[in-house]
KETIKE-25355 format. One record per residue (C-alpha): x, y, z; residue number from 1. Coordinates in steps of 0.05 Angstrom, whole numbers, plus 5000, padded with zeros to 4 digits. Each point is the difference from the previous one (the first is absolute). Layout:
! residues N
PT    px    py    pz  seq
PT     X     Y     Z  NUM
...
//
This chain:
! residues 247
PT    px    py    pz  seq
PT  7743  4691  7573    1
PT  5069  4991  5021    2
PT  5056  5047  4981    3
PT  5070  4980  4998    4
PT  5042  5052  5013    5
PT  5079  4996  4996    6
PT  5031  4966  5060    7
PT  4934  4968  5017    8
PT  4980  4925  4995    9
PT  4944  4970  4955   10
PT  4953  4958  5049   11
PT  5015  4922  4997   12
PT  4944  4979  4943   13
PT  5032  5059  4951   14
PT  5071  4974  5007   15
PT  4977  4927  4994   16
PT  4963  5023  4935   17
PT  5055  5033  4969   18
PT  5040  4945  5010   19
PT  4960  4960  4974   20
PT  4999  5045  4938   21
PT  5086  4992  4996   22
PT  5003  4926  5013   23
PT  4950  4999  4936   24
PT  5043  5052  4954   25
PT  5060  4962  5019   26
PT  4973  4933  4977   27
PT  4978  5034  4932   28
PT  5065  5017  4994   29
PT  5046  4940  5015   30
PT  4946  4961  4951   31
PT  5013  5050  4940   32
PT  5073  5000  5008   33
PT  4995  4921  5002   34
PT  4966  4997  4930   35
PT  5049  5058  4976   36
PT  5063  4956  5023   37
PT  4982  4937  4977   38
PT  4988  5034  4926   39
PT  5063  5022  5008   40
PT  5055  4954  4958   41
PT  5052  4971  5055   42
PT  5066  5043  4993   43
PT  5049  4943  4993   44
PT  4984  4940  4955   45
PT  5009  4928  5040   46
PT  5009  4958  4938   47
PT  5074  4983  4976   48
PT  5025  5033  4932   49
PT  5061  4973  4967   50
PT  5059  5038  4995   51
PT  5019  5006  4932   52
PT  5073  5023  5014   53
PT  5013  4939  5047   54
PT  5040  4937  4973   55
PT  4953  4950  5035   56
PT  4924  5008  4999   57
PT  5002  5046  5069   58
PT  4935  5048  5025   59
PT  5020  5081  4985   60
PT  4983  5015  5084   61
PT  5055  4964  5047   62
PT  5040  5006  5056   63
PT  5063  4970  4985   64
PT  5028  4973  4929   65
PT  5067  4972  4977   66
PT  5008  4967  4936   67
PT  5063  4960  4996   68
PT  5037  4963  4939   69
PT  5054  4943  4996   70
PT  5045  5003  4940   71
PT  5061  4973  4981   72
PT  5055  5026  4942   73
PT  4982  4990  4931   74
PT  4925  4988  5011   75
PT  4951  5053  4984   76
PT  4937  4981  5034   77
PT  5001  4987  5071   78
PT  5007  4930  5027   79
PT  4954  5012  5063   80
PT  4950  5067  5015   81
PT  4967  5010  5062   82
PT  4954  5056  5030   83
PT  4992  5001  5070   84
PT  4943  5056  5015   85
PT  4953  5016  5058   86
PT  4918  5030  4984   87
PT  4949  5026  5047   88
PT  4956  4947  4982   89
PT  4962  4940  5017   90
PT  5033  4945  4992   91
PT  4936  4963  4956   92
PT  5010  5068  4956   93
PT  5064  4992  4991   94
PT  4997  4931  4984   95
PT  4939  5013  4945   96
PT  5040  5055  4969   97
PT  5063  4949  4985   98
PT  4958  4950  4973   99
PT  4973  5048  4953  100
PT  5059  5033  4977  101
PT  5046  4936  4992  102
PT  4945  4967  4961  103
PT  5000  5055  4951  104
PT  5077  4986  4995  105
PT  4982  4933  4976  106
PT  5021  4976  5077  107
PT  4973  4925  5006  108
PT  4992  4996  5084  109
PT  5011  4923  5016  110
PT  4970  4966  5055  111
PT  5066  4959  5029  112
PT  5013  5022  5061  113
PT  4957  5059  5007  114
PT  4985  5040  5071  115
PT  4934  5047  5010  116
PT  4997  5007  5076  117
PT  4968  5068  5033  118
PT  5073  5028  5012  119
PT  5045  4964  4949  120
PT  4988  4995  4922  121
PT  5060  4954  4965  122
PT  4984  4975  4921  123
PT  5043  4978  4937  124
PT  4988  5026  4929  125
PT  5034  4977  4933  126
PT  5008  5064  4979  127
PT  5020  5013  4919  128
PT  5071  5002  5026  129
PT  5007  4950  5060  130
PT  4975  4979  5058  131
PT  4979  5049  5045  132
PT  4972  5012  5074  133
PT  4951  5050  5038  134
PT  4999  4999  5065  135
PT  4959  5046  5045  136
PT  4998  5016  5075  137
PT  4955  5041  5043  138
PT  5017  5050  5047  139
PT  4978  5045  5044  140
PT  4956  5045  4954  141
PT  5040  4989  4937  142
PT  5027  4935  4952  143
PT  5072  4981  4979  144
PT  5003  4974  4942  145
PT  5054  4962  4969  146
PT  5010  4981  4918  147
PT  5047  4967  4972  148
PT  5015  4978  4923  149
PT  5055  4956  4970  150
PT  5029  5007  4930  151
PT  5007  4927  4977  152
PT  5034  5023  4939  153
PT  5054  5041  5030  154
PT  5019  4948  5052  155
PT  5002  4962  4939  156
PT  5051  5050  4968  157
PT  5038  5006  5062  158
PT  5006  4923  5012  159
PT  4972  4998  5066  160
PT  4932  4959  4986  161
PT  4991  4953  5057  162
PT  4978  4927  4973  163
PT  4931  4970  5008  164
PT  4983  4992  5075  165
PT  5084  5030  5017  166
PT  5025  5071  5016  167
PT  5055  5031  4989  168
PT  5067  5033  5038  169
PT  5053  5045  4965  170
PT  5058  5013  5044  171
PT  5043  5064  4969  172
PT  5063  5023  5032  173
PT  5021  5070  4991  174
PT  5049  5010  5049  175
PT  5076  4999  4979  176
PT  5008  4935  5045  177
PT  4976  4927  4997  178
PT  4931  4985  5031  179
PT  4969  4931  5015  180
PT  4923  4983  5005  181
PT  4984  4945  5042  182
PT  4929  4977  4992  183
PT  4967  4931  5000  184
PT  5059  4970  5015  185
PT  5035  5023  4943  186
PT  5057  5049  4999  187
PT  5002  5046  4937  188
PT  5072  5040  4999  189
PT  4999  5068  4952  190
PT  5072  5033  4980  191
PT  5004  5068  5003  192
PT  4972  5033  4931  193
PT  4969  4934  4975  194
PT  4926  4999  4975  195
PT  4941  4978  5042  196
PT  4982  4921  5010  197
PT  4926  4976  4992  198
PT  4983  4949  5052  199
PT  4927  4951  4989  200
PT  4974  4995  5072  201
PT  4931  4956  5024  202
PT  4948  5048  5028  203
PT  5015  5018  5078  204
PT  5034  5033  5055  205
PT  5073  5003  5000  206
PT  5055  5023  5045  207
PT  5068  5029  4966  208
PT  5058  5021  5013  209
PT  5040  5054  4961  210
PT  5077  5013  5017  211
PT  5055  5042  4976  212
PT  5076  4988  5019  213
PT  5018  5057  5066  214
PT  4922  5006  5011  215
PT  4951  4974  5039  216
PT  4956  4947  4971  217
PT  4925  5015  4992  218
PT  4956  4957  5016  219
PT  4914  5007  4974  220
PT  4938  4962  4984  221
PT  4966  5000  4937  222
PT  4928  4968  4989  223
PT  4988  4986  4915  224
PT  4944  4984  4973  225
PT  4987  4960  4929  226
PT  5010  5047  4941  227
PT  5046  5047  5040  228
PT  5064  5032  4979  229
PT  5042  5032  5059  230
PT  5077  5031  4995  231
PT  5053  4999  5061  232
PT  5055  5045  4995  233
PT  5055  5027  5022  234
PT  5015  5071  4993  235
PT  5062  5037  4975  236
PT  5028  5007  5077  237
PT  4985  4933  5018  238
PT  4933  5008  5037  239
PT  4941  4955  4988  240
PT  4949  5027  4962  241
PT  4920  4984  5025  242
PT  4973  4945  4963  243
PT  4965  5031  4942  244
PT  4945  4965  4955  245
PT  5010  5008  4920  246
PT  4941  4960  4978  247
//
């Protein structure tokens, strides 16, 4: 018999047996904590919820989320709304989840012009109000998402309803000087204090120029698409505003 006394080795066989004897508990015990974890429910949830508080169908977990509205005086609904919002989520998620919740919306998705790619999502809905658009792009480990809805009855109140296949311009001047639009060849003069002009425009890309007497003239490109409604102005001291899309 061999005693082991403190300080002392075991001979080789004894030390190769009791290791054998760990290597053997240790695998025991990785396999029960396998099953125990894998009864375990997951922490987080991966599927996409809708937010019941948002204005657009958006998923409660994000990154990043703006919702934006364009209005004009007088009209109570908004002409334009768009959420711009980024998920931790697959983009094929992502894309399921909208198609769910717009078609509960009574959201009609039409096939016209529609992009699925691996990175890029772009579709058009007739939505209850408008026309509307979804596009989706992937990134890194997350989604962007971008919605937009038009109010064809409150471009209809506000008399900015492009014509079949046309879009439309408004050019406001707000300064307390005369400003001139030239665009398409056409010069468009607003007086000081006057109301806003309404100009019908073929689908495209268009270079402008906006000037105001002792100020340097600006000078921009703006691409419109069919069914768009865009406003140019300029601002109380005299400075271009950025283009900025109504409808």
């Amino acid at each position: 018999m061999t005693t082991v006394r403190h300080g002392a080795q075991a001979p080789a066989r004894w030390q190769l047996f009791a290791c054998g004897l760990a290597l053997f508990a240790s695998c025991l015990l990785a396999a029960s904590a396998g099953a125990f974890v894998s009864n375990l429910p997951p922490l987080f949830s991966a599927a996409l919820t809708p937010d019941p508080a948002a204005k657009l169908p958006a998923p409660t977990r994000y990154l990043y989320r703006g919702t934006h509205t364009t209005v004009m005086p007088g009209i109570e609904s908004p002409l334009r709304t768009r959420l711009e919002t980024t998920v931790p989520a697959e983009l094929g998620d992502v894309l399921a989840f909208y198609r769910t919740e717009l078609g509960k919306l009574g959201w009609q998705e039409k096939p016209d012009g529609a992009v699925i790619a691996a990175g890029h999502v772009r579709l058009a809905f007739a939505s209850p109000l408008g026309p509307a658009a979804l596009e989706l792009a992937r990134k890194d480990s997350s989604t962007s998402i971008h919605l937009v809805q038009k109010n064809a009855a409150a471009a209809s109140r506000a008399n900015i309803m492009p014509e079949p296949g046309q879009a439309k311009l408004v050019f406001s001047n707000i300064s307390g000087k005369d400003a001139v639009l030239t665009i398409d060849a056409k010069t468009v003069k607003r007086a000081a204090g006057t109301h806003a002009v309404a100009l019908d425009l073929a689908p495209g890309r268009y270079s402008y120029e906006l000037s105001v007497p002792d100020r340097s003239a600006t000078t921009k490109t703006l691409e419109i698409l069919a069914g768009d409604a865009w406003e140019l102005t300029v601002g109380p001291d005299g400075d271009a505003w950025p283009p900025l899309q109504l409808y």
